[in-house]
Residue, then its C-alpha position, 0 to 999 in steps of 0.5 A: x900891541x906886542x906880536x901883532x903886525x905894523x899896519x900897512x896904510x893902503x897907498x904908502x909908498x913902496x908897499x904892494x899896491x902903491x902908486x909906484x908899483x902902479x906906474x911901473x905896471x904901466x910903464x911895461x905895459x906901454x913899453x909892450x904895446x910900443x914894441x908890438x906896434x913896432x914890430x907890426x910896422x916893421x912886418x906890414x910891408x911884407x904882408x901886403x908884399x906877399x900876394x904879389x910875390x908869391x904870383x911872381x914866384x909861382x906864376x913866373x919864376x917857376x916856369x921860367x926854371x922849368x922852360x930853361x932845365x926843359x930846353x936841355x931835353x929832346x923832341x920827338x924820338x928823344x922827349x924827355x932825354x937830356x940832350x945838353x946844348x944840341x937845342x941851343x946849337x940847333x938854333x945857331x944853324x937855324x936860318x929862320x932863328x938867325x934872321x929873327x935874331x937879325x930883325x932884333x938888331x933891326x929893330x934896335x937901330x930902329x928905337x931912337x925912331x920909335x921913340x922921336x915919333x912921340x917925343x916930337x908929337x908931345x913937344x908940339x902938343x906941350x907947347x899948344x900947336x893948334x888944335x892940341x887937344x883934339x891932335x892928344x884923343x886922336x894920337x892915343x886912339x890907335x893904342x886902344x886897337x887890337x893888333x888884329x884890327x890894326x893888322x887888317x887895316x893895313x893889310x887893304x891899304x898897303x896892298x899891292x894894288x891898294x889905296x896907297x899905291x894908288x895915291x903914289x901912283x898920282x905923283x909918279x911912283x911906282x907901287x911898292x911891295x909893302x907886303x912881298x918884298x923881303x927888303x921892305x917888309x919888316x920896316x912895314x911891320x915896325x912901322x905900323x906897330x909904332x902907330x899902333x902903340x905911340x899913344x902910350x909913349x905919348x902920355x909918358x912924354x906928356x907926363x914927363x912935360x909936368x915936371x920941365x920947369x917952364x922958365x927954362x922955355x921962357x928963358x930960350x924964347x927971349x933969347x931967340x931960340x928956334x924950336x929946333x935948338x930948343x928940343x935939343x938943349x932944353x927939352x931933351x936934357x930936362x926929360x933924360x930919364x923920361x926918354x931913358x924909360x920910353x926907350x927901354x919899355x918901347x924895346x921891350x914893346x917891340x921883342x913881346x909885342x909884335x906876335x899879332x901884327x906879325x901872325x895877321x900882316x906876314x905871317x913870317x913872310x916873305x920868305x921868313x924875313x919878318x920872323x921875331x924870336x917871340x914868332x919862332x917860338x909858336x912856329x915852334x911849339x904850335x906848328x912844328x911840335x917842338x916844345x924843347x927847341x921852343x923852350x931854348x929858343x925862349x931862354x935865348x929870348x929871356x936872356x935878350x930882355x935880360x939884356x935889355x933891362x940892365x940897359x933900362x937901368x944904366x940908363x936910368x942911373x946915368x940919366x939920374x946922375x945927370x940931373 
């Protein structure tokens, strides 16, 4: 009919409503929907991050700022008034803070110890010496002790006239001052603290067992390595960053963790020679009255761990490329 429009047949393509239109609707749609479910990806690490990192933040790194910009102040008739570093020169002259620094290098020398106590102890239950299932639930029962209890136990054995002196008595030696002399006492407190926390570097050892390839043990005892030579060329290379982690967190273990065993065995003694910077700190603060000398002395502390973690990862990274 002459003026009337061409009729238009419902699904012809290139029309309204065709079936390209149709697939190009759904082609956006799904292009949409890919990049939302990319982006929601991309974004779900950082949320569930975010709690984490937020405790982190408010918990840690803020009083952390604040105990440093707090160790430039002063105590008593100076609270609250800049004093620049007259705290932190104040620790340099201090001789209680110079011995805790020096039982810091003490107990440095004393790490590879520390360390080969429950290295040696895991080799053995590794390699089932007898009874070594029941020697792996006795060496991990002093971890689960308070320093309190621990610290009371060997306050009466190590005594003066306590039962260890007696029994070195029976063999002709004389008794030992484990508590009073300034020459032994600090290696009484390490010691003891090793006991007390050596389960835990145990299980990491026996952790680190589970991935030593067993043919490497096979291969040395058909060659007729003894155990010695076996520890030092096949265990010690093949558990490199083992031993790199368990030396790091047992330093750590050592500057952090100590307070209890120290507050209940010496308090300090004899003669301040026990005395850690962690001590000094609540000397510090909760006897003397001094938040901003305990505050600078915190810093100093922070600035040793800092120390400490750098070396855990260079080690790491050296034990890494060694492998």
């Amino acid at each position: 009919m002459k003026g009337s429009s061409p009729l238009v047949r419902p699904g012809a393509p290139g029309r309204a409503g065709g079936p390209d239109t149709t697939r190009q609707a759904g082609h956006r749609a799904t292009g949409t929907g890919s990049r939302r479910a990319a982006r929601s990806e991309r974004l779900a690490p950082y949320v569930l991050v975010a709690p984490a990192v937020l405790i982190i933040l408010g918990l840690r790194l803020y009083p952390l700022i604040l105990g440093v910009n707090f160790s430039f102040t002063g105590d008593g008739d100076r609270n609250g008034m800049v004093v620049g570093l007259d705290n932190y020169l104040e620790l340099a002259d201090d001789p209680l803070f110079r011995t805790a620094l020096g039982n810091v290098g003490l107990l440095v020398l004393l790490l590879p110890v520390a360390v080969a106590i429950p290295g040696l102890l895991a080799t053995f239950i590794y390699l089932r010496v007898p009874g070594h299932r029941v020697f792996r639930s006795v060496y991990f029962f002093p971890a689960v002790l308070s320093p309190v209890i621990v610290g009371s136990i060997f306050n009466l054995m190590l005594a003066f006239d306590g039962p260890l002196n007696t029994v070195l008595g029976t063999i002709g030696i004389g008794p030992v001052d484990w508590l009073g002399d300034p020459g032994v006492t600090m290696f009484t407190v390490v010691g003891v603290h090793v006991w007390a926390t050596f389960g835990m570097a145990l299980v990491v050892f026996l952790a680190g067992f589970s991935t030593l390839d067993s043919s490497l043990l096979d291969a040395a005892q058909m060659d007729g390595a003894s155990l010695a030579r076996t520890i030092w060329h096949v265990v010690i290379p093949s558990l490199s960053r083992t031993i790199a982690f368990v030396l790091v967190t047992t330093m750590i273990g050592m500057l952090t963790s100590m307070f209890g065993l120290l507050y209940v065995m010496t308090s300090g003694g004899p003669e301040g020679s026990t005395y850690l910077p962690e001590y000094y700190i609540w000397i510090q603060q909760g006897q003397m009255n001094r938040p901003a000398l305990a505050s600078a002395a915190s810093t100093v502390l922070f600035l040793i761990m800092l120390v400490v973690g750098l070396a855990q990862v260079g080690l790491l990274r050296r034990a890494g490329r060694q492998d």
